[in-house]
Structure formats: C-alpha cells, structure tokens
C-alpha positions as CSV (number, residue, x, y, z in Angstrom):
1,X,19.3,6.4,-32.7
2,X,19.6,5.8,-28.8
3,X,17.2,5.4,-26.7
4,X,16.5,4.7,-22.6
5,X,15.3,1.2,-21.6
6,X,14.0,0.4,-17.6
7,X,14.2,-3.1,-17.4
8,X,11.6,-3.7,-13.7
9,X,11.5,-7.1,-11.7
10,X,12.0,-8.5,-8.4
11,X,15.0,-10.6,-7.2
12,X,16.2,-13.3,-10.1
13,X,13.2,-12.4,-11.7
14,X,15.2,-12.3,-15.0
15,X,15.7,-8.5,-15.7
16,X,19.9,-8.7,-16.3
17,X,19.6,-11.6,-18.8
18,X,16.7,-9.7,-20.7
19,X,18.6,-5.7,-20.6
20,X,21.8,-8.3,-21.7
21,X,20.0,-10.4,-24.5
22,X,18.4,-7.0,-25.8
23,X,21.3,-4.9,-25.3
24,X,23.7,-7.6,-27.3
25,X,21.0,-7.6,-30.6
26,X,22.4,-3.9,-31.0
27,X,25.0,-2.9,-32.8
28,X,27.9,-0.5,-31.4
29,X,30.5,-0.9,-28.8
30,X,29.1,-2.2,-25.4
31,X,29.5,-1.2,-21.5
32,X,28.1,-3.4,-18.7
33,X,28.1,-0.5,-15.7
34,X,28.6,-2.4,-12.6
35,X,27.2,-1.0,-9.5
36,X,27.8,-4.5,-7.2
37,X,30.5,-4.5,-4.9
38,X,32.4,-7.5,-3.4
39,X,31.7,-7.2,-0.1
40,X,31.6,-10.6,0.7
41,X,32.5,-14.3,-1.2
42,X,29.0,-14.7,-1.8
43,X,28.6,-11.3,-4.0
44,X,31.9,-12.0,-5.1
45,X,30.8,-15.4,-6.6
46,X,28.1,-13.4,-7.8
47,X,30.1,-10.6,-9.9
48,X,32.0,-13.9,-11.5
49,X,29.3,-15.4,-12.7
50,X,27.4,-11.9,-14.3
51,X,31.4,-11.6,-15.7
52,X,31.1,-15.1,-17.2
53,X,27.6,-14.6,-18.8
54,X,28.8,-11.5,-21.2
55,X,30.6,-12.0,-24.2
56,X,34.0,-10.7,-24.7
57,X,32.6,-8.1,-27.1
58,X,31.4,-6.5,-23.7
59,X,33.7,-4.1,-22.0
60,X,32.9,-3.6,-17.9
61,X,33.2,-0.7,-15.7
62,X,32.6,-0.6,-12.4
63,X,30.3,2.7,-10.7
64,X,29.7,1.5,-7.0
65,X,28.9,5.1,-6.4
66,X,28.8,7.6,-9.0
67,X,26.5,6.8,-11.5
68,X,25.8,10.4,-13.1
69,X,29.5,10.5,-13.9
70,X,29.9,7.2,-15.5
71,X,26.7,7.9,-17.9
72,X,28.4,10.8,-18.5
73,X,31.1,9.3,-20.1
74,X,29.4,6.6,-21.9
75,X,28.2,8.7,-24.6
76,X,31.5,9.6,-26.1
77,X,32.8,6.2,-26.4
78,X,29.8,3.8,-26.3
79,X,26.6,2.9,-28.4
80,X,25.1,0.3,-25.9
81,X,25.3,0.3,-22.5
82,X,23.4,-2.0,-19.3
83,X,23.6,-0.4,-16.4
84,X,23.2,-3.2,-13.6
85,X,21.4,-2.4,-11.2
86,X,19.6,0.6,-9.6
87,X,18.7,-0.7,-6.2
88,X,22.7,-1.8,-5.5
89,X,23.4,1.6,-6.9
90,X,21.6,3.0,-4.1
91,X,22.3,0.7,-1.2
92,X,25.9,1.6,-1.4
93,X,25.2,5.7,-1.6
94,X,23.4,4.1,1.5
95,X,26.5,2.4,2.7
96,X,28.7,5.0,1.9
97,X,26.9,7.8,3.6
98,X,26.5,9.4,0.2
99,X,23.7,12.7,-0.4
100,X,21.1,10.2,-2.3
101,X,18.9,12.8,-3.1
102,X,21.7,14.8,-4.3
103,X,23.6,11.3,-6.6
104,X,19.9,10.7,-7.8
105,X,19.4,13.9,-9.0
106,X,22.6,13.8,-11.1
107,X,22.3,10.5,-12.9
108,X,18.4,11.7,-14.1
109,X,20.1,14.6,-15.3
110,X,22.8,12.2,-16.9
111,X,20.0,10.1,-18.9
112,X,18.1,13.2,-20.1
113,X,21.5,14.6,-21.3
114,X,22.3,11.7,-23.5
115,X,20.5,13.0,-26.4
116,X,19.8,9.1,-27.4
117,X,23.3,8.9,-29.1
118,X,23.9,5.9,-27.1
119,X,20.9,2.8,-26.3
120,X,21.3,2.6,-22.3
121,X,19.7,-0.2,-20.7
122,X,18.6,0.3,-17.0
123,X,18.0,-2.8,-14.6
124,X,16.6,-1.9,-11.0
125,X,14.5,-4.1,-8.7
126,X,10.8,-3.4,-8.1
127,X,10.5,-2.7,-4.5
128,X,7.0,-1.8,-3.6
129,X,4.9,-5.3,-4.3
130,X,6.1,-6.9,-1.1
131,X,5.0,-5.6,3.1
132,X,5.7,-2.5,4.2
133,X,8.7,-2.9,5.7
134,X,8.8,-2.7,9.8
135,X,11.9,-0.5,10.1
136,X,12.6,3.2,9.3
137,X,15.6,2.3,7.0
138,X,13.6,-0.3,5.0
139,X,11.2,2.1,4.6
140,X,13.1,5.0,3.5
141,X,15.2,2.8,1.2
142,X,11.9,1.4,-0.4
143,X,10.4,4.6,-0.7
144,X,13.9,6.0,-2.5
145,X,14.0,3.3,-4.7
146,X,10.6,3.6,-6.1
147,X,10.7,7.2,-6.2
148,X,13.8,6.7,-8.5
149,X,12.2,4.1,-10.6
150,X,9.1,6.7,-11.0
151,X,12.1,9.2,-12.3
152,X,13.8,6.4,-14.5
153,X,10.2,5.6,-16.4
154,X,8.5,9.0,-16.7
155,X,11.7,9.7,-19.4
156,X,12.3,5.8,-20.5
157,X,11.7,5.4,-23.8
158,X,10.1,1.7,-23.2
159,X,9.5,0.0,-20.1
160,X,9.4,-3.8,-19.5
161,X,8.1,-5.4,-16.3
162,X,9.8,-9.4,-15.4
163,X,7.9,-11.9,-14.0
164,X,9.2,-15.3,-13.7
165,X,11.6,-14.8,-16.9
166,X,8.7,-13.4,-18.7
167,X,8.9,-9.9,-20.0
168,X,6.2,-7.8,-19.9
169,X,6.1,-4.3,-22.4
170,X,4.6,-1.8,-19.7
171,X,5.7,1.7,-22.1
C-alpha cells in the first residue's frame, strides 16, 4: 500500500537525505524525479553529487517542468518514488513563463490520482519562516510556494518537518 510523504525544511536542512533514506527502506522499483536544472557549474556540481548519493538500484528522471505528467507515469512502472524538490519545480515554471497556477493544479490532481499504488516521497523547502521578502517577485513566489505546500499536506499521508538533520513527524 502506497502512500504520500511531504518531507518540509529550509535550505540543507536535511529533507533529500531523509525522503532518500526512507524511500530506500521500501521495497519496489525506485524513481528519483529531478526537477533541478543545470543552469550553471555550480548546480551542475550539485545534480552530480545528489547522482552520486543514490544507489544504482535508483533509476532518475528528469521533470524541470511538468510535474503532473511525470507522476502520472510513475504509477505504472514504479513502487517508490522522491520527487526532489517543490520550490525548484516552481522556480523554473517561473523561469519558463509557465501558467503556475494552471502546472500546480495538475500535479495535486496527479497525487490524489495515485490511488497509493506507489509510496511518493515529496521534498519542497519551507519558505515562510524567514522576512517578508522586499520585492513583488519574492513575494509572490513565497506566497506560491506555501500555498502549494498547504495543497501537498492537507492530502499527505504523513508529514515531517527538518531542522538541522533532525526530523520532526508533524502528520
């Protein structure tokens, strides 16, 4: 039996080592959904390292953009799947010019169509501890993301919260 996993934290709080380490005690054939991009050497570097840290039993796919799909697909041909993460996810519909409202709507309706045949594990930053952001893009971006982490939880079958490494069972 399946079920839907948010995985919460800020930046290298430890949220893709714990939806990894969690997601790899399951049995089944595992995904690692990619939303990251290699922009840059730096994110490139980045992508590498995440690479390096699965095991080979760990197939990857790369979503920059659409997430709904890709879940989609999963159920068919997966059991176990980390999708990694959220906030990138939505910085490139950003990027891209993408409807957000319209991609966000699709890949909730992707989760609650899973019917739990496969365990999904979900990793998005929490965005809303820090200042209110001084620019209108900041702040639109903030308010998207934690609208979208609301969505995410309210149907998430658990819910765990990182602080320093330290998980944190919130449903």
């Amino acid at each position: 039996m399946g079920k839907v996993v948010l995985v919460l934290g800020g930046a290298r709080s430890g949220k893709s080592s714990f939806a990894l380490t969690q997601a790899s005690g399951l049995g089944g054939r595992k995904i690692y959904v990619a939303t990251a991009q290699a922009l840059d050497a730096e994110m490139a570097e980045r992508i590498d390292k995440h690479r390096r840290e699965r095991k080979p039993d760990w197939e990857t796919l790369e979503e920059p953009l659409l997430l709904g799909r890709a879940v989609r697909s999963l159920k068919q041909t997966h059991e176990i799947a980390v999708i990694d993460c959220l906030t990138l996810w939505l910085s490139n519909l950003f990027g891209a010019g993408e409807a957000i409202e319209t991609e966000q709507d699709d890949f909730i309706e992707s989760l609650r169509s899973l019917e739990r045949t496969i365990s999904l594990f979900v990793v998005s930053n929490e965005v809303g501890l820090g200042i209110v952001p001084e620019n209108e893009t900041a702040r639109r971006f903030r308010d998207l993301a934690g609208r979208l982490n609301q969505r995410v939880a309210a149907l998430a079958d658990e819910v765990f919260f990182l602080v320093a490494g330290i998980p944190m069972k919130i449903k």
